[in-house]
N, CA and C atoms as a LAMMPS dump frame, in Angstrom:
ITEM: TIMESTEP
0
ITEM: NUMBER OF ATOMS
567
ITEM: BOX BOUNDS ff ff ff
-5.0000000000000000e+02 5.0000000000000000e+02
-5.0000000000000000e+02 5.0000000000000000e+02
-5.0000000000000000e+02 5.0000000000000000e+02
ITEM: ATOMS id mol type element x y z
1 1 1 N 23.177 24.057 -6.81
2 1 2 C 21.88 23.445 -6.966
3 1 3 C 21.981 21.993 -7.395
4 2 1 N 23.049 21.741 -8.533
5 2 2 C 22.767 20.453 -8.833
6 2 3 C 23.487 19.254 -7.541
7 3 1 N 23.764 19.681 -6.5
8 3 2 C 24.238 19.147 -5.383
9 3 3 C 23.073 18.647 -4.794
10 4 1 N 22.202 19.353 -4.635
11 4 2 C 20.867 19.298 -4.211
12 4 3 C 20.473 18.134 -4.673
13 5 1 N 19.663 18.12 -6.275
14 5 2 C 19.252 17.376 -6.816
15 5 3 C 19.911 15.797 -6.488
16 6 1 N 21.131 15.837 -7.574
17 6 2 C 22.233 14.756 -7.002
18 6 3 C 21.512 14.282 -5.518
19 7 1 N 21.478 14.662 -4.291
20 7 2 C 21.598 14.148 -3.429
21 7 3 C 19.875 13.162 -2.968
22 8 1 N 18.924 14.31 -3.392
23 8 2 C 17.725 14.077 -3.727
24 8 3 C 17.334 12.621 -4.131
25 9 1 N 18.564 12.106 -5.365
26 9 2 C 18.102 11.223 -6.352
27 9 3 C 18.52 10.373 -6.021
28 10 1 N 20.244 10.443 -4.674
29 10 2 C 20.495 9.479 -4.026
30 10 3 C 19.292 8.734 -2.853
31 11 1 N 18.945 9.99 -2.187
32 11 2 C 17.671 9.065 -1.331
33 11 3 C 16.582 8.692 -1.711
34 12 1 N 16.059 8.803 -2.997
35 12 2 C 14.73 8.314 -3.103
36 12 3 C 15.208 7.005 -3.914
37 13 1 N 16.673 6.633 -4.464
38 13 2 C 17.331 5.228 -4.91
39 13 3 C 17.128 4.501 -3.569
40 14 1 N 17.703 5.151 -2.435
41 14 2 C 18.168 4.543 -1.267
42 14 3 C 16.209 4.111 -0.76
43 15 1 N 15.614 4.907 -0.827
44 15 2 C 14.259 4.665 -0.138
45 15 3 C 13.564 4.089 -1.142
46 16 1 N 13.56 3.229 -2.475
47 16 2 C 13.095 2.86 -3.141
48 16 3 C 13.41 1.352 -2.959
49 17 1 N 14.574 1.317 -2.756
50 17 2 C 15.218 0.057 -2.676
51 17 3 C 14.897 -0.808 -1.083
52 18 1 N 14.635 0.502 -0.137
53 18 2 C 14.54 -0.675 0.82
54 18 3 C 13.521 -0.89 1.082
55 19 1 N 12.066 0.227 0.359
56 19 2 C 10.779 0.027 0.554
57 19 3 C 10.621 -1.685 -1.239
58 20 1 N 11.65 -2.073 -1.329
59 20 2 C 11.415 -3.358 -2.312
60 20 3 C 11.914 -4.393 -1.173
61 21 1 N 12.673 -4.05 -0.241
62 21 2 C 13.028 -4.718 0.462
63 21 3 C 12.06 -5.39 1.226
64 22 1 N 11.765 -4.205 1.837
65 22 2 C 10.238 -4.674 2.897
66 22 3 C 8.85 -5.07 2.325
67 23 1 N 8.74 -4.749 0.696
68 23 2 C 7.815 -5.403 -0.2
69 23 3 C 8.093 -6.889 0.033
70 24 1 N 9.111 -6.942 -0.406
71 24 2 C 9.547 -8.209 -0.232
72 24 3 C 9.142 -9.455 0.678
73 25 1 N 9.81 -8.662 1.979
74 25 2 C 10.085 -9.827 3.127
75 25 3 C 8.501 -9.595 3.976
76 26 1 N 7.626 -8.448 3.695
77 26 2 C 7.045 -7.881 4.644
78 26 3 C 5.484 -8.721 3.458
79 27 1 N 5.385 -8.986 2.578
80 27 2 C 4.447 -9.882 1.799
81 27 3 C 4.795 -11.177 1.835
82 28 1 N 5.857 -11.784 2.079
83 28 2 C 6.032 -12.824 1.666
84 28 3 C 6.234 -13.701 2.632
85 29 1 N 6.07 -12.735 4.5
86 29 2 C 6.518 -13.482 5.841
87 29 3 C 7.715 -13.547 5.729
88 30 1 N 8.891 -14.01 4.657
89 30 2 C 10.278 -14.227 5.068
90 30 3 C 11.046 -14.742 4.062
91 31 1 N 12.144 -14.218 3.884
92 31 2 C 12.896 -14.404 2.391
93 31 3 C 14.481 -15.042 3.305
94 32 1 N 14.719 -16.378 2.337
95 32 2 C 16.012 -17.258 2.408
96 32 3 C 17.059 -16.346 2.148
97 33 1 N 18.052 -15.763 3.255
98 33 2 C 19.484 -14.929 2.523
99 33 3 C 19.201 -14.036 1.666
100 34 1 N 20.342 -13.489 1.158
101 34 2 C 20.79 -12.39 0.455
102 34 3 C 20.207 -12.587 -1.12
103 35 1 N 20.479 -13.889 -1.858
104 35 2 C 20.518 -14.116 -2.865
105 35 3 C 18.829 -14.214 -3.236
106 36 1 N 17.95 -14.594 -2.776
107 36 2 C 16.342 -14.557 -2.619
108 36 3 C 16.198 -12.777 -2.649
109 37 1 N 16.938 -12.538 -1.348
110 37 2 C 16.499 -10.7 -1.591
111 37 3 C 16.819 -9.905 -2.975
112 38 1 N 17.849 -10.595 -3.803
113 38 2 C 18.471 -9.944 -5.047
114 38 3 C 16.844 -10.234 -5.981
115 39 1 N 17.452 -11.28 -5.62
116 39 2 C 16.384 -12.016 -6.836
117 39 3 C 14.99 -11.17 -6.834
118 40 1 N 14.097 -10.878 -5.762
119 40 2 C 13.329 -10.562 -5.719
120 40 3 C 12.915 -9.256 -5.532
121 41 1 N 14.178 -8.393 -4.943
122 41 2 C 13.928 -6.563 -5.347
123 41 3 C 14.202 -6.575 -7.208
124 42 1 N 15.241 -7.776 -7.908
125 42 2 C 15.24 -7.446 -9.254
126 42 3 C 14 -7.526 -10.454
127 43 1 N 13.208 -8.501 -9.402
128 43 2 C 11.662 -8.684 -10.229
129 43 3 C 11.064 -6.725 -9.482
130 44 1 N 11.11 -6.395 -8.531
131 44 2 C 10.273 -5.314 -8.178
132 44 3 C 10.63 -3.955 -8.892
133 45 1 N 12.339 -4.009 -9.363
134 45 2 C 12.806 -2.836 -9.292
135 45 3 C 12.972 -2.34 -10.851
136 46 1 N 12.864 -4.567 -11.861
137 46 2 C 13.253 -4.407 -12.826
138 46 3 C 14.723 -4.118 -12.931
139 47 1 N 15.63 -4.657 -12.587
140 47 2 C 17.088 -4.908 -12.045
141 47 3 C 17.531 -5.532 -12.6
142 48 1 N 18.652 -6.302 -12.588
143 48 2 C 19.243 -7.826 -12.563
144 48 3 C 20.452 -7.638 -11.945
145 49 1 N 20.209 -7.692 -10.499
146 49 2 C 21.669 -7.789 -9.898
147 49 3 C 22.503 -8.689 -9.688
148 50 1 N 21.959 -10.062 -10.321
149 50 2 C 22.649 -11.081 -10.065
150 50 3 C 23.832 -10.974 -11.612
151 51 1 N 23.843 -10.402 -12.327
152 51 2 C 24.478 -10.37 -13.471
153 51 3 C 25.116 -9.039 -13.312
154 52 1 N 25.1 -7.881 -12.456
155 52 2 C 26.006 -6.838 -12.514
156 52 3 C 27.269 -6.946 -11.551
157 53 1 N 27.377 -5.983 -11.187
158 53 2 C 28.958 -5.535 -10.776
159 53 3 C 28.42 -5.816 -8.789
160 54 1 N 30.017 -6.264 -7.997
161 54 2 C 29.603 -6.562 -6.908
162 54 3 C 29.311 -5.461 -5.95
163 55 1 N 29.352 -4.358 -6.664
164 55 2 C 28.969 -2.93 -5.943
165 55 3 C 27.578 -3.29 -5.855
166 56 1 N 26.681 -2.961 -6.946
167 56 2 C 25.48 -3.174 -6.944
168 56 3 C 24.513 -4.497 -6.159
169 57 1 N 25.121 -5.415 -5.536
170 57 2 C 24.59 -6.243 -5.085
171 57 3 C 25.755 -6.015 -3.546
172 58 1 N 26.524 -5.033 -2.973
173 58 2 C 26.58 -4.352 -1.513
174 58 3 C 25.25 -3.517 -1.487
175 59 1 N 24.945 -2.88 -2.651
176 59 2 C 24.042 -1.692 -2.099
177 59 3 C 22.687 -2.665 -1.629
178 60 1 N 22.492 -2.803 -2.066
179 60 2 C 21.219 -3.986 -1.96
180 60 3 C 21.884 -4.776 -0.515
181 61 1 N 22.504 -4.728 0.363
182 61 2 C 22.835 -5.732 1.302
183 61 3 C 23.249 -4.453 2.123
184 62 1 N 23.612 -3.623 2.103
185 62 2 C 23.614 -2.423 2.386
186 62 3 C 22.33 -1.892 3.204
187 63 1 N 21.051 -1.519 1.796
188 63 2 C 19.855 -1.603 2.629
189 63 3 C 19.525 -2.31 3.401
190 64 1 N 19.519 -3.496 3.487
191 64 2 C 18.722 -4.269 3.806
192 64 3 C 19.555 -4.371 5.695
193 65 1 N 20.713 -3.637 5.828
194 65 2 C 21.57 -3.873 6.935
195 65 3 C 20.706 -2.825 7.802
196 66 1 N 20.264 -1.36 6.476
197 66 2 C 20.049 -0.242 7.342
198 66 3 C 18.739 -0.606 7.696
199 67 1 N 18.145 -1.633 7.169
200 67 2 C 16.627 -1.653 7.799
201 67 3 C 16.883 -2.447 8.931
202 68 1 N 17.941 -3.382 9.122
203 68 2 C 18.036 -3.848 10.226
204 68 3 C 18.125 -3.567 11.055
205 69 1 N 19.047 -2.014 10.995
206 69 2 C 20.195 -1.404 11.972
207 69 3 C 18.254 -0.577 12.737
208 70 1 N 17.728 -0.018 11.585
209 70 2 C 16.619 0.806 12.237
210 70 3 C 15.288 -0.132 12.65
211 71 1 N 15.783 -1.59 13.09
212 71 2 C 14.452 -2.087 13.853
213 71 3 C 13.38 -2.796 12.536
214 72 1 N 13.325 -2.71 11.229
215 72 2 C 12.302 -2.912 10.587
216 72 3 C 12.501 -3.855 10.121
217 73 1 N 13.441 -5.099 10.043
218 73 2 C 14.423 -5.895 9.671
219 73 3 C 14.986 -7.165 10.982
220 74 1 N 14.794 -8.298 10.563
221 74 2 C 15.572 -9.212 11.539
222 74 3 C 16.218 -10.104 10.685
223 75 1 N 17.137 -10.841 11.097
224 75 2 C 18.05 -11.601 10.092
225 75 3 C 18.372 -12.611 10.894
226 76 1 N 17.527 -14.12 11.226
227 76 2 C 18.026 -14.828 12.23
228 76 3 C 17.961 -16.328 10.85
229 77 1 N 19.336 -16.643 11.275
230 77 2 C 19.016 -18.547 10.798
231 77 3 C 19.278 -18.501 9.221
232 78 1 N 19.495 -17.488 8.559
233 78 2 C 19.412 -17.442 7.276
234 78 3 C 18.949 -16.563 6.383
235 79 1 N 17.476 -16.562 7.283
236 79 2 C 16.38 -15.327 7.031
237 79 3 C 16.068 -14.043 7.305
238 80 1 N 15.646 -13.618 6.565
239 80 2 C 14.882 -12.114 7.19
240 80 3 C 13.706 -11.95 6.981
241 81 1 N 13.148 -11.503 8.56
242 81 2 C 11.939 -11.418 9.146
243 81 3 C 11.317 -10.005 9.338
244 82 1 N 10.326 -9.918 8.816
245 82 2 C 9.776 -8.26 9.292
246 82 3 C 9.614 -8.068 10.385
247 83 1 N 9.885 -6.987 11.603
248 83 2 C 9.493 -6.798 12.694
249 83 3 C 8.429 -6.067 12.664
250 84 1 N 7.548 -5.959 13.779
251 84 2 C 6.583 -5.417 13.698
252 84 3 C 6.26 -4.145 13.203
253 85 1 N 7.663 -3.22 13.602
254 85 2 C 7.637 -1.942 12.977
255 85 3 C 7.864 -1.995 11.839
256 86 1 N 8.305 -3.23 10.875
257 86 2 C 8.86 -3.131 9.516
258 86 3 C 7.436 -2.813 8.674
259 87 1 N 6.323 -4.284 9.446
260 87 2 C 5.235 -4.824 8.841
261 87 3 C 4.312 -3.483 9.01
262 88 1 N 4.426 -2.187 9.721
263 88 2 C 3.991 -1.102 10.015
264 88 3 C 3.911 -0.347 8.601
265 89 1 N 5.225 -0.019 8.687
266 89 2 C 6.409 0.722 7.803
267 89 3 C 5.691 0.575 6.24
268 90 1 N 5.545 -0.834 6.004
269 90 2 C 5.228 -1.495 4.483
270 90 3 C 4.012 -1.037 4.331
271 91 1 N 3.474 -1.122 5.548
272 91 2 C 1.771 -1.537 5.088
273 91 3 C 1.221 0.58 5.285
274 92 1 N 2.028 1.357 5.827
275 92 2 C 1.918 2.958 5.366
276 92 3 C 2.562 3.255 4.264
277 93 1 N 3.46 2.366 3.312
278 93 2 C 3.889 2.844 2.677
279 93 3 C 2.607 2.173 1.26
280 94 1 N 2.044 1.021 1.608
281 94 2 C 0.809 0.04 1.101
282 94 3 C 0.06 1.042 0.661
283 95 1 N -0.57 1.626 2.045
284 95 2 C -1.792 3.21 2.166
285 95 3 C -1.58 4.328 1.543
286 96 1 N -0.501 4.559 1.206
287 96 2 C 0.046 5.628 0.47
288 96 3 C -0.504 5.113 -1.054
289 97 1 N -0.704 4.31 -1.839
290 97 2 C -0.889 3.977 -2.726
291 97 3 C -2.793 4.334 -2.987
292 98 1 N -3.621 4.37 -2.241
293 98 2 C -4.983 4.625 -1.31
294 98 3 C -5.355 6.139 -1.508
295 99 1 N -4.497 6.863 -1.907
296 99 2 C -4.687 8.149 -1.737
297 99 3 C -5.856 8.756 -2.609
298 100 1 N -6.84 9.028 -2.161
299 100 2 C -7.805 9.846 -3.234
300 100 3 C -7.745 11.692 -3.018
301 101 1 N -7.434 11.967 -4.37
302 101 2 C -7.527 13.646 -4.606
303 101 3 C -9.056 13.81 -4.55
304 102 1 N -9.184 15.015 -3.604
305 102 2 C -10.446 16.113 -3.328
306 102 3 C -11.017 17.035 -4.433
307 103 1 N -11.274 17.073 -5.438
308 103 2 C -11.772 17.846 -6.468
309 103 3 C -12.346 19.217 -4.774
310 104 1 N -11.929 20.635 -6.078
311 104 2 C -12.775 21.876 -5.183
312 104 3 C -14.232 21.713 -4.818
313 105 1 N -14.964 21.283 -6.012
314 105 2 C -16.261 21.245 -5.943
315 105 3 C -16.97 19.777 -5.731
316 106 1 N -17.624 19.589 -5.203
317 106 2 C -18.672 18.257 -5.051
318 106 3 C -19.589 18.235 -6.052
319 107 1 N -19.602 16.889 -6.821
320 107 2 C -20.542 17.123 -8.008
321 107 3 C -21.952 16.391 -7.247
322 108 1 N -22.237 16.197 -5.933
323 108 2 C -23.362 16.028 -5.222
324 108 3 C -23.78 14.398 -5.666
325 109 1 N -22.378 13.711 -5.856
326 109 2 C -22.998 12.375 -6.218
327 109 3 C -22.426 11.5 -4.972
328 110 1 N -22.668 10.25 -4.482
329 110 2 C -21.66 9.783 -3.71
330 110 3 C -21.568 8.469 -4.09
331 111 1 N -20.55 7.959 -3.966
332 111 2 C -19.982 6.522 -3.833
333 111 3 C -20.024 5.61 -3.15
334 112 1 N -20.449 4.642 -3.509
335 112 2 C -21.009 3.728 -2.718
336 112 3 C -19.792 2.517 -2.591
337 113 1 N -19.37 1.613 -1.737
338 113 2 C -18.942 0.36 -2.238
339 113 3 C -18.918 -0.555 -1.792
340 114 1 N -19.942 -1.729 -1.875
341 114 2 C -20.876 -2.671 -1.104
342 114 3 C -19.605 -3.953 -1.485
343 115 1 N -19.46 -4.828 -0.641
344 115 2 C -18.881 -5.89 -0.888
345 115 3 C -18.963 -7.512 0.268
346 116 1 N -19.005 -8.512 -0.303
347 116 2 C -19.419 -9.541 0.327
348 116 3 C -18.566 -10.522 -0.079
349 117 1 N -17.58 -10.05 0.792
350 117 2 C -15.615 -11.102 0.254
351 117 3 C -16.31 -12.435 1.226
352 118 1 N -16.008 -13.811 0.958
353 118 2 C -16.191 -15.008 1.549
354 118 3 C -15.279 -15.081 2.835
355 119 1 N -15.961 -16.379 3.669
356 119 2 C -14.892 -16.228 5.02
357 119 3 C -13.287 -16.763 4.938
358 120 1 N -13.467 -17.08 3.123
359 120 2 C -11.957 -17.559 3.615
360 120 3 C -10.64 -16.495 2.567
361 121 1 N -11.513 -15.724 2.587
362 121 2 C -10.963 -14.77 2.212
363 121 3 C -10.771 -13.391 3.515
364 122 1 N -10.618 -13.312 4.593
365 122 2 C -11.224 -12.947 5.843
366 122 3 C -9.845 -12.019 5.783
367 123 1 N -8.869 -12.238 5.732
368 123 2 C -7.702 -11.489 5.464
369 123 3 C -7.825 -10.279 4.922
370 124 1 N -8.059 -10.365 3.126
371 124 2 C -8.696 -9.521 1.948
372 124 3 C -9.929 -8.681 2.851
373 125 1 N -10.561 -9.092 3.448
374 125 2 C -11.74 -9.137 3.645
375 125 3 C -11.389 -7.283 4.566
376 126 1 N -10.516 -7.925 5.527
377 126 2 C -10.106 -6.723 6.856
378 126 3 C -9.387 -5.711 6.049
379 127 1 N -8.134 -5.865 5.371
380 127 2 C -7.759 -5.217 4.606
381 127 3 C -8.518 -3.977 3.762
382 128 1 N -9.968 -4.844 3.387
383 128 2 C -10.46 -3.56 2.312
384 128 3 C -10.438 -2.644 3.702
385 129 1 N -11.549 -3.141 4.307
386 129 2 C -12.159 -2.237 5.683
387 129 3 C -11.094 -1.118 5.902
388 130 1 N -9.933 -1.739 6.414
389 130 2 C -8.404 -0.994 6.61
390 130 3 C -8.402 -0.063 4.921
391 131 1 N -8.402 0.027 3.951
392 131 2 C -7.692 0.654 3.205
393 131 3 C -9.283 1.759 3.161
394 132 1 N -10.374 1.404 3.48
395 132 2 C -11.397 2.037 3.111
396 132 3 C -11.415 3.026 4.111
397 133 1 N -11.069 2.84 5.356
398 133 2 C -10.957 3.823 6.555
399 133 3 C -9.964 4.686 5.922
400 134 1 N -8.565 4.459 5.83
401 134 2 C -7.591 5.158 5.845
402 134 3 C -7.641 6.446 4.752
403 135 1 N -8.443 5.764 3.784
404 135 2 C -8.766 6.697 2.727
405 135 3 C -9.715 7.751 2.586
406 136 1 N -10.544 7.54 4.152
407 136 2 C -11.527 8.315 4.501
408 136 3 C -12.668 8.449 4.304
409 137 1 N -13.244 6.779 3.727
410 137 2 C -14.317 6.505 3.17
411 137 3 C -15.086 6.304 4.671
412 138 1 N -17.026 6.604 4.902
413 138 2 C -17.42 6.709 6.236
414 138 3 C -18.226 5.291 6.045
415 139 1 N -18.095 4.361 7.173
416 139 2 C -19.106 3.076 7.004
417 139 3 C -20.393 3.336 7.408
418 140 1 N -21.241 3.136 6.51
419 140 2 C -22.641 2.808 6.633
420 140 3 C -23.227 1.575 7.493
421 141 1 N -22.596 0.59 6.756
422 141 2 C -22.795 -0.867 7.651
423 141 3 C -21.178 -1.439 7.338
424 142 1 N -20.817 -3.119 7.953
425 142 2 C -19.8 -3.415 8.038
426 142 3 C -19.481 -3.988 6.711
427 143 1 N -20.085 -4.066 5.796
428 143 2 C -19.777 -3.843 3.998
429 143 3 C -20.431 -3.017 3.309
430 144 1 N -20.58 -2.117 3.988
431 144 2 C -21.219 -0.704 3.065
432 144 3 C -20.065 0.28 3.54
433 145 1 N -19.938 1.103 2.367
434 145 2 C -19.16 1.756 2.972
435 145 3 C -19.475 3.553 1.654
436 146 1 N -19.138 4.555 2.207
437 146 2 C -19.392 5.825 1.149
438 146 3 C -18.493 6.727 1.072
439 147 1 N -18.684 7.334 0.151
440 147 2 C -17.853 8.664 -0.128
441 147 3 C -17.695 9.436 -1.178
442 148 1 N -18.07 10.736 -1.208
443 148 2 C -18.499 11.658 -1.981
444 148 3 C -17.463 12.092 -3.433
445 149 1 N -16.549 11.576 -3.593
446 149 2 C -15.951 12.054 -4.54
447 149 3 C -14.685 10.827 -5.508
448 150 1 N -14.984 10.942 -6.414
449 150 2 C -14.33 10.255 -7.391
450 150 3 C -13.047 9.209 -6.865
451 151 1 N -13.371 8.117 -7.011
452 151 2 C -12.566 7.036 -6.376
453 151 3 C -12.653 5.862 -7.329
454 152 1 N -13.11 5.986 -7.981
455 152 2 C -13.423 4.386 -9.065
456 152 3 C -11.676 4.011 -9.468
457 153 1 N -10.487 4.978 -9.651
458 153 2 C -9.382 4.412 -9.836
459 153 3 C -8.793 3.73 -8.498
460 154 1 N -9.045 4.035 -7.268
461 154 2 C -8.837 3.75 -6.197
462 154 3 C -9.083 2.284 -5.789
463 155 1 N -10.223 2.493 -6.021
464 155 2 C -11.407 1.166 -5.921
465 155 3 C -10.648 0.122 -7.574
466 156 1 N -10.517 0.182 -8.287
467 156 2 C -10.212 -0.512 -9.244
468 156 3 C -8.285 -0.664 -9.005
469 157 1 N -7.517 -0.158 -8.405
470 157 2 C -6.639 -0.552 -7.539
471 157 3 C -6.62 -1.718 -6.573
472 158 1 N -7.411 -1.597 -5.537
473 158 2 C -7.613 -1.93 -4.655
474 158 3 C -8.277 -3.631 -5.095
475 159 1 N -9.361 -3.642 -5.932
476 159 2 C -9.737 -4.998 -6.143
477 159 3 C -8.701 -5.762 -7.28
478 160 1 N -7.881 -5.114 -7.802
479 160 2 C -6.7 -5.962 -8.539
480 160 3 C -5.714 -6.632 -7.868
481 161 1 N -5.288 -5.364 -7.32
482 161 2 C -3.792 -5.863 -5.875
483 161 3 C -4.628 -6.802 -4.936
484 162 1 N -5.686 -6.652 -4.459
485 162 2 C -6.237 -8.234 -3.501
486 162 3 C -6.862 -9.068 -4.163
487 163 1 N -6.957 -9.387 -5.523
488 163 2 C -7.633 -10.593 -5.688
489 163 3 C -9.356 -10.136 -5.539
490 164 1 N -9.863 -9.024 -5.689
491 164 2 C -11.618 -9.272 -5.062
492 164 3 C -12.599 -8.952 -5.797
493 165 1 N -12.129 -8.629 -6.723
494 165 2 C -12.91 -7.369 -8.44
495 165 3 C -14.218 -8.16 -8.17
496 166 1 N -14.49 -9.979 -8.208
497 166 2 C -16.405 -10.09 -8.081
498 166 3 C -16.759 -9.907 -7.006
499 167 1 N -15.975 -9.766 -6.235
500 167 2 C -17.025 -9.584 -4.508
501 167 3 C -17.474 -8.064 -4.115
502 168 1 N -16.966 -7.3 -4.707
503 168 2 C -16.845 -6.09 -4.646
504 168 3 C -17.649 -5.073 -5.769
505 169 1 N -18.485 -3.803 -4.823
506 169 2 C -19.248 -3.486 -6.153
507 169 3 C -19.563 -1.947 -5.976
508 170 1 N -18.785 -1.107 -6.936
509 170 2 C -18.877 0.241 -6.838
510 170 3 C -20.035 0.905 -7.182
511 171 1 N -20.917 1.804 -6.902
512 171 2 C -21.781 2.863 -7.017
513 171 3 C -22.015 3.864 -6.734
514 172 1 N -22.264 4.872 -7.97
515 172 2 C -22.717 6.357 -8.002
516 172 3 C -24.186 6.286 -8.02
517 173 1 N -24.591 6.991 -7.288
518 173 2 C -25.699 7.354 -6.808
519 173 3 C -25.885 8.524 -5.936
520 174 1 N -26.963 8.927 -6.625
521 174 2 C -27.684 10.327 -6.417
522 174 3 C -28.222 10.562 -5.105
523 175 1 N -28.877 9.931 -4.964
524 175 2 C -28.925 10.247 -3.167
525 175 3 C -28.948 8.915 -2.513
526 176 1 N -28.609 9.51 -0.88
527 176 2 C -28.946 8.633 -0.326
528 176 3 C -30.282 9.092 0.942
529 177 1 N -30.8 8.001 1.239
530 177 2 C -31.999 8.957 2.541
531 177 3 C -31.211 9.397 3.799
532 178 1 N -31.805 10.133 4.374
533 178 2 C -30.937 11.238 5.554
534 178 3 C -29.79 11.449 5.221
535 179 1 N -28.974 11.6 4.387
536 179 2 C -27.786 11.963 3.8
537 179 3 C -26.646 13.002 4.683
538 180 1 N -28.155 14.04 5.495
539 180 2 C -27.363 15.055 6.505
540 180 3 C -26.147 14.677 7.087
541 181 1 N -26.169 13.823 8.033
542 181 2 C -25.333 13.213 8.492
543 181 3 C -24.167 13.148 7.937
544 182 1 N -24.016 12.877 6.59
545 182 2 C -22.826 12.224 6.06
546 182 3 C -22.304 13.724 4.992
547 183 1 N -23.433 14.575 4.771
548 183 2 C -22.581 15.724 4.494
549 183 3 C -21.855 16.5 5.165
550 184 1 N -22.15 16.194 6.67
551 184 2 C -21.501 16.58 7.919
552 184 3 C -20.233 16.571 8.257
553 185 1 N -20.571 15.065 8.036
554 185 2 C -18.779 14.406 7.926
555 185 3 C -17.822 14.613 7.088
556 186 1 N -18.185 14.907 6.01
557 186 2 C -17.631 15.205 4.94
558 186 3 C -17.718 16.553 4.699
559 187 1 N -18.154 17.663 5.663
560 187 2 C -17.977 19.25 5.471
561 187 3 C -18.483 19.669 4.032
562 188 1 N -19.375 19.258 3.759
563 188 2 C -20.545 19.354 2.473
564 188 3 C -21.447 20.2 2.698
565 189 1 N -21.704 20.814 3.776
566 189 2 C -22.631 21.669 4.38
567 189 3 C -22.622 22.893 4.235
């Protein structure tokens, strides 16, 4: 059994490290060499590989080979570039963070979350839309958006990591008019 484990603790090191990798290069458009990548999985990982042993700074060059080797990774001129599948890769591993738990019961309230991000914020802007779909929230209008069950940590996630906490504005509320519809969608019925 403890073979198991052991091995367990090796891949989620190994998948921790290269999802800092692609944090990395996959937020930032593109990181200078090896020594930028240290530097900056050691701010993510809480590390300091520039001060340990030269094992620990292969493994780290290591990953970053296997993300190459699997397409998510380019390394031209100096740099490394996310490929499209990398910028994929990051941004499901982004959504994963999005996740709202289903309580058994519906306490018959729903969530509202109205927001009016500026145009030059248009980026932030698509993003919520994107994290609000994925999470299974249903649009009302193209900044209205609802959903029946407890999300305020979600939503208070979401406006920290983008920068949007005043543009953005959560509500519980008791009904809404024709509501049918949306208990539909939501198998409330």
């Amino acid at each position: 059994m403890k073979k198991l484990e052991e091995r367990a603790r090796k891949n989620i090191r190994k998948t921790k490290i290269q999802e800092a990798i692609l944090l990395v290069i996959a937020s930032g458009g593109r990181v200078a060499g090896d020594l930028l990548v240290k530097q900056a999985i050691d701010s993510v990982l809480g590390t300091d590989l520039s001060t340990t042993s030269s094992r620990r700074k292969e493994i780290v060059k290591s990953a970053a080979n296997r993300l190459t080797k699997k397409g998510l990774l380019n390394f031209e001129n100096g740099f490394y570039f996310a490929t499209p599948s990398g910028k994929k890769l990051f941004n499901d591993w982004q959504m994963s963070n999005y996740k709202i738990k289903q309580p058994k019961k519906w306490d018959k309230k729903w969530r509202v979350i109205i927001f009016d991000i500026p145009e030059k914020k248009k980026r932030e802007r698509d993003q919520v839309r994107e994290i609000l779909s994925a999470a299974g929230f249903l649009r009302l209008q193209n900044s209205v958006w609802v959903y029946p069950y407890d999300c305020e940590d979600v939503i208070g996630l979401m406006k920290t990591e983008l920068g949007i906490g005043k543009y953005l504005l959560y509500m519980i509320v008791d009904q809404i008019e024709n509501d049918r519809f949306l208990r539909m969608d939501f198998n409330l019925i």
